[in-house]
Structures are given as structure tokens and as C-alpha cells.
C-alpha positions as CSV (number, residue, x, y, z in Angstrom):
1,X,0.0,0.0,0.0
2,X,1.5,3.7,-1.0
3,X,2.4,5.6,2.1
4,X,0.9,9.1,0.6
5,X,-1.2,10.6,-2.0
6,X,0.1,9.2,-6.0
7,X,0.6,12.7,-6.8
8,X,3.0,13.7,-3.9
9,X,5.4,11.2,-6.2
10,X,4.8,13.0,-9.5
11,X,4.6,16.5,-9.0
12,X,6.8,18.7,-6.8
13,X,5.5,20.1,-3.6
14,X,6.3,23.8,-3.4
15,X,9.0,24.6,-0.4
16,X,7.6,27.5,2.1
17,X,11.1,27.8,3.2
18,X,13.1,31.3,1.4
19,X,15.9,29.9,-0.7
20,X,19.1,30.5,1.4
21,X,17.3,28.9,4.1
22,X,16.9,25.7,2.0
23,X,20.5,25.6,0.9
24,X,21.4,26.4,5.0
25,X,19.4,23.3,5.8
26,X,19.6,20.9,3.2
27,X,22.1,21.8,0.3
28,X,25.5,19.5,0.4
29,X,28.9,22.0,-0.8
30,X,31.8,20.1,-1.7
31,X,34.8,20.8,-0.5
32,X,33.2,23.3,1.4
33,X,35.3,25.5,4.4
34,X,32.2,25.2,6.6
35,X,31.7,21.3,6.8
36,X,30.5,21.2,2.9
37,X,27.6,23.1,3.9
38,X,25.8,26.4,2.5
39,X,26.2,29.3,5.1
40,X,24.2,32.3,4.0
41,X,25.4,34.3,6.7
42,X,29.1,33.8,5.7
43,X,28.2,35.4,2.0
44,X,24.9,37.5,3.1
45,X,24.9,39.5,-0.6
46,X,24.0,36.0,-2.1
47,X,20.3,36.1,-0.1
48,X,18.5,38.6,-2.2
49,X,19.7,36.9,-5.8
50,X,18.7,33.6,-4.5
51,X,15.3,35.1,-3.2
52,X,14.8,36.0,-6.9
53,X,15.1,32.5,-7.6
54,X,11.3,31.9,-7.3
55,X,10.3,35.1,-8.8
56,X,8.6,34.9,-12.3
57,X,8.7,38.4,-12.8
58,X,12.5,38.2,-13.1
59,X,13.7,36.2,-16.2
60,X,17.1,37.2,-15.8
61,X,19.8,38.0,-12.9
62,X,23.2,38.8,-13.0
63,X,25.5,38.5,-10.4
64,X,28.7,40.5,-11.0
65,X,31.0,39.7,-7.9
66,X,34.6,39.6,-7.2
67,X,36.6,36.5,-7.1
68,X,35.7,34.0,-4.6
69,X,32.2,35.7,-4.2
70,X,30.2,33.1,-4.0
71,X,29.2,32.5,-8.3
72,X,29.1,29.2,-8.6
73,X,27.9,28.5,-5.1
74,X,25.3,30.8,-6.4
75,X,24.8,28.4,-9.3
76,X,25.0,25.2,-7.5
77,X,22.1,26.5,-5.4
78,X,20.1,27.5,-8.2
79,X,20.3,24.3,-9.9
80,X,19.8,22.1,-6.9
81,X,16.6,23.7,-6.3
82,X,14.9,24.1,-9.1
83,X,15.7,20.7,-10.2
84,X,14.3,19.8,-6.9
85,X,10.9,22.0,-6.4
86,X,10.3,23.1,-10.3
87,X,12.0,21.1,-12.6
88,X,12.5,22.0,-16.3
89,X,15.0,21.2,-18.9
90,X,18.4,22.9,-17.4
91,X,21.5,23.9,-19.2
92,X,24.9,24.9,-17.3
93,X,27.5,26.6,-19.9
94,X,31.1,27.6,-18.1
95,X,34.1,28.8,-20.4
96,X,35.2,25.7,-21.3
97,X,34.3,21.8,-21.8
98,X,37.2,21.0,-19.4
99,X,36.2,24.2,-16.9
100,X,32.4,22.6,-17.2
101,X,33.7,18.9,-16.2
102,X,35.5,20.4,-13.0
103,X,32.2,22.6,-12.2
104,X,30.0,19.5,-12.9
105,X,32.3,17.6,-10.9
106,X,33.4,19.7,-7.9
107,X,29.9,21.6,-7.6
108,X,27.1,20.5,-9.1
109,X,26.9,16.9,-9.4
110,X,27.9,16.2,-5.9
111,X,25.1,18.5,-5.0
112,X,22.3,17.6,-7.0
113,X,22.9,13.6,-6.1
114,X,23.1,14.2,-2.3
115,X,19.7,15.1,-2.2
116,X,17.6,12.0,-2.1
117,X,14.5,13.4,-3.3
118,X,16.4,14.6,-6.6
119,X,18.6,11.2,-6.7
120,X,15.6,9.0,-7.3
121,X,14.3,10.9,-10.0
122,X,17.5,10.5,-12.1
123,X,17.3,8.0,-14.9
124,X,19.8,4.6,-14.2
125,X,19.6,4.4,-18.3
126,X,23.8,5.2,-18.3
127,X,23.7,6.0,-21.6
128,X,21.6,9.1,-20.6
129,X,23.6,9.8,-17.6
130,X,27.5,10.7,-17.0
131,X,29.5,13.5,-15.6
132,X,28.2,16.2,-17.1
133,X,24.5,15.0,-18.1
134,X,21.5,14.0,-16.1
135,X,18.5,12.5,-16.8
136,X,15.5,12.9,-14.7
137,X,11.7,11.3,-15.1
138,X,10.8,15.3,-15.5
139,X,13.5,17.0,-17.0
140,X,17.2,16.9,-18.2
141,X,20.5,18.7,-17.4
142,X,23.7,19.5,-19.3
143,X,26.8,20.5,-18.5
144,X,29.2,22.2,-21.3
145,X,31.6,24.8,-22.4
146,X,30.4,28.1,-24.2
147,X,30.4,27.3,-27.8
148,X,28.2,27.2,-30.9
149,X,28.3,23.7,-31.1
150,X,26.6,24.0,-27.3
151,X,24.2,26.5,-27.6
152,X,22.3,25.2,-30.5
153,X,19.1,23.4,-31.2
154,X,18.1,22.0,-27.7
155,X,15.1,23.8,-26.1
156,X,16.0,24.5,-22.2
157,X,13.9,26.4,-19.6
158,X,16.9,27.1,-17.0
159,X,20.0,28.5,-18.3
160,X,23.2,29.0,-15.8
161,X,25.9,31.1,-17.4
162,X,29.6,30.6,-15.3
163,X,32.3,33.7,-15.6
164,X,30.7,34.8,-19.3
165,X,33.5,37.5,-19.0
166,X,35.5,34.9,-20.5
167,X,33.3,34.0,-23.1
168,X,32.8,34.9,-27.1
169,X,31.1,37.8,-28.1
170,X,28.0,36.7,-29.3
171,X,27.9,33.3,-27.3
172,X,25.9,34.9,-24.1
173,X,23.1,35.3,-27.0
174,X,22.8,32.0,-27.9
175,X,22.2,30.7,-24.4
176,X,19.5,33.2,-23.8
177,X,18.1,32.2,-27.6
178,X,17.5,28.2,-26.2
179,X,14.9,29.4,-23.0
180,X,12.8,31.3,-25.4
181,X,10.2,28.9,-26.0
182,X,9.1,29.1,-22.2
183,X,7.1,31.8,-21.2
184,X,8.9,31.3,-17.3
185,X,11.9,30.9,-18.1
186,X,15.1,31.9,-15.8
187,X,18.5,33.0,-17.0
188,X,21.5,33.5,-14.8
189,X,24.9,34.9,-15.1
190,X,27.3,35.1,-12.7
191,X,30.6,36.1,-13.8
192,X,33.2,38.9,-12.5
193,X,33.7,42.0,-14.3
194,X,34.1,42.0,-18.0
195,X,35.8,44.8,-20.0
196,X,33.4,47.7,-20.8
197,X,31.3,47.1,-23.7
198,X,31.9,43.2,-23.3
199,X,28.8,40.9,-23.1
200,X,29.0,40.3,-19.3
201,X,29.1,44.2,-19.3
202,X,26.2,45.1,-21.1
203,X,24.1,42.4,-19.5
204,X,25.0,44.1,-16.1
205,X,23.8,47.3,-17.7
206,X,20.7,45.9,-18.6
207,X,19.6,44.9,-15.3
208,X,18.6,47.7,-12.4
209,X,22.7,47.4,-11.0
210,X,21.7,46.9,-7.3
211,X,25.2,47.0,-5.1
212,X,25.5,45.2,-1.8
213,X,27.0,47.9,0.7
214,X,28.4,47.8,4.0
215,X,26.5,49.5,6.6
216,X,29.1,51.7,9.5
217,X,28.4,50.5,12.9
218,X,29.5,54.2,13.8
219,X,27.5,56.7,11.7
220,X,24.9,53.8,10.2
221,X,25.4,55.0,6.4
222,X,26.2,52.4,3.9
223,X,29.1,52.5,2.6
224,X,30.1,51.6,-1.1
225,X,32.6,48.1,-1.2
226,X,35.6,49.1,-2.8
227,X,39.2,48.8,-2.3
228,X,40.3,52.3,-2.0
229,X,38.4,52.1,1.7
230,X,40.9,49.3,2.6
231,X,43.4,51.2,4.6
232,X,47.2,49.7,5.5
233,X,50.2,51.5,6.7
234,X,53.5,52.6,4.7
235,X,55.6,49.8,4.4
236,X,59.1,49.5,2.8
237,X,58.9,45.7,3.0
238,X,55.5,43.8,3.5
239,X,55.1,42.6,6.9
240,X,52.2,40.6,6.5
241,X,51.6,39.9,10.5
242,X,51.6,43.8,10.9
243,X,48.7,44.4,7.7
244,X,47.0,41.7,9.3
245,X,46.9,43.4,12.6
246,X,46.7,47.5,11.2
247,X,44.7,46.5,8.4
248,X,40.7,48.9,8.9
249,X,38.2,49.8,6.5
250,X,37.8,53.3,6.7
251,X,34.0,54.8,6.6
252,X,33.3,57.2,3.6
253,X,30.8,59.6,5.6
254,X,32.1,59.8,9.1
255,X,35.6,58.2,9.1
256,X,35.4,55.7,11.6
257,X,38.2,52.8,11.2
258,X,36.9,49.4,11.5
């Protein structure tokens, strides 16, 4: 006899929870520094993008961030659950077919295969399945490099750009080209900084450039995050114990040193 409703086995159950706290609870990082697990306090400017996640209105985000700012964290979240609560045909396009096989490997495979409700939805056909393809009952997921060869012909509802800045011109375009055919369709790019008038650029420009700021504990204004705030003393040879201790960021508006 079925322990629940048929249904509850075919169609996703929508999650109450907000995204971050999903990935806080639930979501398996490899080769994470916190225990591979998802800490949304640790990278707090990743909660609002991931909030979007859900949000129809938005068809496409871009997250422009430094190095190590959490974009394919970002990504793996993404992925794991929307392949887990709304599932659609997915497509993941890094730089490269070898940068793709680490990202598949490292990120998002281990990820998407630790979660037993996705798990037994992939197909155990291992001609449809390998390292950087999935099969599910509902949906399917690849895992390339940005080319043309790529990002032609298939018909995808999700697509996950990774550091576009290193991409073609004109390659950007033909991801966004394979989601048209869904009217709630999601497109993300998370990249850092291309060169002005690049694609990564312009897509930035096209969105409504929110910035995450610091907020001064002294004066309460939020502060802009950029390096010329990063204070250090004078020094003829680096004394890296001495930065690490003198080291402040100093408040545009009042000055404080923290």
C-alpha cells in the first residue's frame, strides 16, 4: 500500500522555506570550508539573488562579484533547487568543456545527487547519464563549455551562465536564444567583471545594478565596497603579521576605522 497521496510522487510540492534557508538546511557543498555546507550568513549579498530565484517576474539575474564571491555557489544552489521543487529542462554553460567537467564535478553533481528526493528521480539508463549529463523522469541537465556547437538546437527552460566574461562575443546570446520557447523561463549569469562594452558588461547594464553595501556601525550609512576604503600603513617591505593586525576599513561619511 502507497504511504501518501500518487501525486506527492509526480509533482513537486512547493518549499515555504526562502531559498538561502533551503540551501542552510539541506544543500551538500563540496569541499566546502564550513563542513560542505551552504552558510548564508558567511556570504549574506548571495540572499536577495537567491530570493529572486522563485520570482517569475525576473527572467534574468546577474551576479557580478569579485573573485571568490560566492558565483558558482550561487549556481549550485540555483540548480539544486529548481531541479528539486520546479524542474525544467536545465543547461549549465562555463568557459570551457574542461572548466564545465570540474564545475559538474566539484559543484554540481555532488550536489544535485546528495539530495535524495532529486537522486531517485534520475534516470539509471547510463547511456543518458555521466559526468556532465543528467536524466531525470521530469527533466534533463547539461553540463558544457560556451560554444556554438553547445548552444544550439536544444530547447531549455533554465540557463546558468559561469564567468561569461570569458566568453565569445556573441555566445551569451545564444544561451539566452535556447529558453525562449518558455514563457517562465530563468537565466543567470554570474561572472566577475568583464571589460566595458563586453557581453558580461552590457548584460550588467541591462539589469537595475543593485550594489551590496556595507553598513558603518559608527554613523549607520552604507558605505560603497571598494578597495580604495581598505586602509594599511606605509611599508618598505610587507610585513604581512603587521597588515593583518593594522589592516581597517575606513567609513566614507564619518571616518570611523573598522
Amino acid at each position: 500500500m502507497s504511504s501518501g497521496p500518487l501525486w506527492a510522487s509526480v509533482i513537486p510540492v512547493p518549499d515555504e522555506r526562502p531559498v538561502h534557508q533551503f540551501a542552510d538546511e539541506e544543500l551538500f557543498i563540496k569541499n566546502s570550508p564550513y563542513g560542505n555546507r551552504f552558510i548564508s550568513s558567511v556570504a549574506p549579498w548571495l540572499i536577495e539573488p537567491l530570493s529572486l530565484i522563485t520570482n517569475n517576474a525576473v527572467s534574468e539575474e546577474v551576479l557580478q562579484c569579485c573573485v571568490q564571491g560566492g558565483k558558482s555557489t550561487f549556481l549550485t544552489v540555483a540548480a539544486t533547487y529548481l531541479t528539486r521543487f520546479a524542474p525544467g529542462p536545465m543547461m549549465i554553460t562555463s568557459q570551457t568543456d574542461a572548466d564545465a567537467k570540474d564545475l559538474a564535478k566539484e559543484s554540481i553533481m555532488p550536489a544535485l545527487k546528495s539530495d535524495k528526493a532529486i537522486a531517485s528521480r534520475i534516470s539509471t539508463d547510463k547511456s543518458k547519464t555521466g559526468i556532465c549529463n543528467l536524466s531525470f523522469t521530469d527533466m534533463f541537465l547539461l553540463i558544457h563549455g560556451a560554444n556554438l556547437t553547445n548552444l544550439q538546437s536544444k530547447p531549455i527552460r533554465y540557463s546558468l551562465n559561469d564567468e561569461v566574461y570569458l566568453w565569445g562575443r556573441g555566445l551569451l546570446d545564444q544561451a539566452r536564444k535556447r529558453t525562449t520557447r518558455f514563457w517562465n523561463r530563468k537565466i543567470f549569469i554570474a561572472s566577475t567583471a568583464g571589460e566595458m562594452g563586453s557581453d558580461m558588461d552590457l548584460a550588467y547594464l541591462d539589469t537595475d545594478q543593485r550594489h551590496w553595501k556595507l553598513r558603518c556601525p559608527e554613523c549607520n550609512e552604507l558605505n560603497p565596497t571598494i578597495g580604495s576604503q581598505i586602509k594599511w600603513p606605509k611599508q618598505e617591505d610587507w610585513n604581512w603579521k603587521l597588515l593583518r593586525e593594522s589592516a581597517y576599513f575606513e567609513c566614507e561619511f564619518c571616518k570611523a576605522q573598522i
